[in-house]
Each structure stands twice: as C-alpha cells, then as structure tokens.
C-alpha positions as CSV (number, residue, x, y, z in Angstrom):
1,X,-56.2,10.2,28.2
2,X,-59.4,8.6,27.3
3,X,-61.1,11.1,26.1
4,X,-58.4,12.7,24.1
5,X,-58.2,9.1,22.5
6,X,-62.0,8.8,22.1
7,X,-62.4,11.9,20.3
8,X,-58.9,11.1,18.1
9,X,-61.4,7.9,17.0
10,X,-64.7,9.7,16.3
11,X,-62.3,12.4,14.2
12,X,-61.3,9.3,12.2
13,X,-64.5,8.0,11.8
14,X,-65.8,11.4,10.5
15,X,-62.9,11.4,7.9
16,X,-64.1,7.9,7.2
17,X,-67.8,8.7,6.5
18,X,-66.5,12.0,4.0
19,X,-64.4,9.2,2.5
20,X,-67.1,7.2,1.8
21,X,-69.5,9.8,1.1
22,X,-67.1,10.7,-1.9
23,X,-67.0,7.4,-3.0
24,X,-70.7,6.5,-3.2
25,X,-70.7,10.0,-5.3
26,X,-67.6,8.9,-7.4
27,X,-69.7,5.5,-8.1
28,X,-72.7,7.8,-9.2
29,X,-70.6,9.7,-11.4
30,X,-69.2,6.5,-12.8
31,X,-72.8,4.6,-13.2
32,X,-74.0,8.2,-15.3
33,X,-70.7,8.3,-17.2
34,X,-71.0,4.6,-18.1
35,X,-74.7,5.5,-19.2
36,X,-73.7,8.7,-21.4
37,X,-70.9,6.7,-23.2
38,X,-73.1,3.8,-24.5
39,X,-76.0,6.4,-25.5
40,X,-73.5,9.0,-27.4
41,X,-74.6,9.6,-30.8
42,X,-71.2,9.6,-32.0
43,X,-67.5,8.5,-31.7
44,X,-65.6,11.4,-30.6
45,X,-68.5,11.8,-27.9
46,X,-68.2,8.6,-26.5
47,X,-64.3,8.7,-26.7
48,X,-64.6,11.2,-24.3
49,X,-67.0,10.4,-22.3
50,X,-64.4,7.1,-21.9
51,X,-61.5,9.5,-21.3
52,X,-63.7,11.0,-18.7
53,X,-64.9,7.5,-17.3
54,X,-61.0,6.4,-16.7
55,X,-60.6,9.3,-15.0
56,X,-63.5,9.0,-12.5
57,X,-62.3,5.1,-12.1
58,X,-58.7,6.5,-11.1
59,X,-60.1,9.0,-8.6
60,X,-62.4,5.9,-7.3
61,X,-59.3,3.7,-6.6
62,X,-57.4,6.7,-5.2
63,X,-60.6,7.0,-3.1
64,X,-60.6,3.6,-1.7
65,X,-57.1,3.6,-0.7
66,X,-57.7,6.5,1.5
67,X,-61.0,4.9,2.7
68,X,-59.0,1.9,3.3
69,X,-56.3,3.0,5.4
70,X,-59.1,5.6,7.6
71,X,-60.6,2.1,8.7
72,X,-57.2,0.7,9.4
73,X,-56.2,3.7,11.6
74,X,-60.1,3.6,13.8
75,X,-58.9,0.0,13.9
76,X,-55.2,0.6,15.3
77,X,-56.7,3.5,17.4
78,X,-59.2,1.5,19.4
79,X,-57.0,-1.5,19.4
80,X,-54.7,0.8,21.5
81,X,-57.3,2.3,23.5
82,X,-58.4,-1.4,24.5
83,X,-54.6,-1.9,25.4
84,X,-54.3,0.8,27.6
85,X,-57.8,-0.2,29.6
C-alpha cells in the first residue's frame, strides 16, 4: 500500500510543479502585458492591452487556487501515509 500511496504523492507533486510552471509563465505574461500598456502610443491600444491584462490576472488567480489546493492534497496525502506507518 505504500508504494501505491508514494507514487499517488509524486503524481501530485508533478501536477503541482505544471501548476506552478504555468503560474511563473502567467506572471511573465502579466509583467510584459503591464510593460506594453504603459508604452502604447495610443488609447485604444492600451485599453486593450488592459482588457488583456485583467484577463491574464483572472487566469493567475484561477491558477493559484488550483496551485493551492495541489499542496493541500500532497499535504493530506502524506499526512495519511504517516498515519498509516
């Protein structure tokens, strides 16, 4: 049962580096969108490039929840596999 438990944790923490791989690239995105928005030489470009920016910081957020509860569930996993040793 151990090893069926231990490789239920590193599949978690795989998920949980993806997670975090897509948030450090969200972040990026952000940082260049940011960048973009105060250089536009004019307003409808920078309106969207706002727009745009909202959007990334929504998909960040969603990101973070999901990074979130990965950690929580390696967490509960090896708290259960210490409770069954």
């Amino acid at each position: 049962m151990r090893l069926f438990g231990g490789i239920r944790i590193r599949t978690t923490r795989i998920r949980r580096g993806a997670l975090k791989a897509e948030l450090d690239e969200l972040d990026d995105n952000i940082k260049e969108t940011k960048k973009s928005a105060r250089l536009a030489p004019n307003l409808p470009e920078k309106l969207e490039l706002q727009r745009k920016l909202r959007g990334l910081e929504t998909k960040r957020d969603e990101a973070w929840r999901a990074y979130d509860a990965a950690s929580r569930e390696v967490d509960r996993q090896k708290d259960a596999l210490l409770d069954e040793i």
